[in-house]
N, C-alpha and C positions, 0 to 999 in steps of 0.2 A: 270121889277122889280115892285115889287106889291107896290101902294102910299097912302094905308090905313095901318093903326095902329089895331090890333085886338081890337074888343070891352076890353077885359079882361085886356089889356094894355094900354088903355088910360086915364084912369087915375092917371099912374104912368107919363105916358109921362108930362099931364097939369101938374101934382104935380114938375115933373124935370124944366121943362120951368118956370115955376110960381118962384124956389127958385132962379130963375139966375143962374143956375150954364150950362144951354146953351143958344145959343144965337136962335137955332129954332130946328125942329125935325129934319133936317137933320145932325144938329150939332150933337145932341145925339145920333143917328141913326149910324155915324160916330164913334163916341169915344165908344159905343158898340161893334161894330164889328169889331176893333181894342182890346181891351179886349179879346174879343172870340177867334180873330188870336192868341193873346200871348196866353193865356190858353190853346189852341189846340195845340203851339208850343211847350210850358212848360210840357206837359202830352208826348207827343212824344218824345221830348230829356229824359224826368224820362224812360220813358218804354225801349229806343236803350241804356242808361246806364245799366239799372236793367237785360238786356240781357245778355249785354256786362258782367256783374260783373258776371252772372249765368255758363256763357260761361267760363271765367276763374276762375272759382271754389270759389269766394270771395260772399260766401253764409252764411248764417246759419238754420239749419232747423229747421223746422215751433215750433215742441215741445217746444225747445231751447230760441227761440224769445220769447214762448207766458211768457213761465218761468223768463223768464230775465223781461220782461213788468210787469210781478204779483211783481216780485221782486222790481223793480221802483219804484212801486203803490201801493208799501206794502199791497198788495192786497194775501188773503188764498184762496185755492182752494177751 
């Protein structure tokens, strides 16, 4: 595993460490890719539902949706 920080991201790292809100880069490094896991978790369960709903007919078509959004947004063509 790589033990540098890209130039382009170091100074968000000092800026993290500097506010106290970790206790060192592995700390941070840690609670990032924990983040990343959930977020990769959360996109996978949205997409095997959004199948799942495709799959048993519980859609609406694309015209329909954008109509109903303008309508929300009291937004005119």
């Amino acid at each position: 595993m790589p033990d540098t920080i890209p130039e382009d991201l170091q100074q968000f790292v000092n800026n993290e460490l500097a506010s106290g809100h970790y206790r060192s880069t592995r700390d941070l490094l840690v609670e990032s890719l924990r983040l990343l896991q959930r977020d990769r978790t959360e996109a996978v369960e949205g997409i095997r539902a959004g199948l799942q709903n495709f799959e048993t007919g519980r859609f609406q078509p694309l015209d329909e949706a954008f109509a109903d959004l303008r309508q929300e947004l009291g937004a005119t063509e």
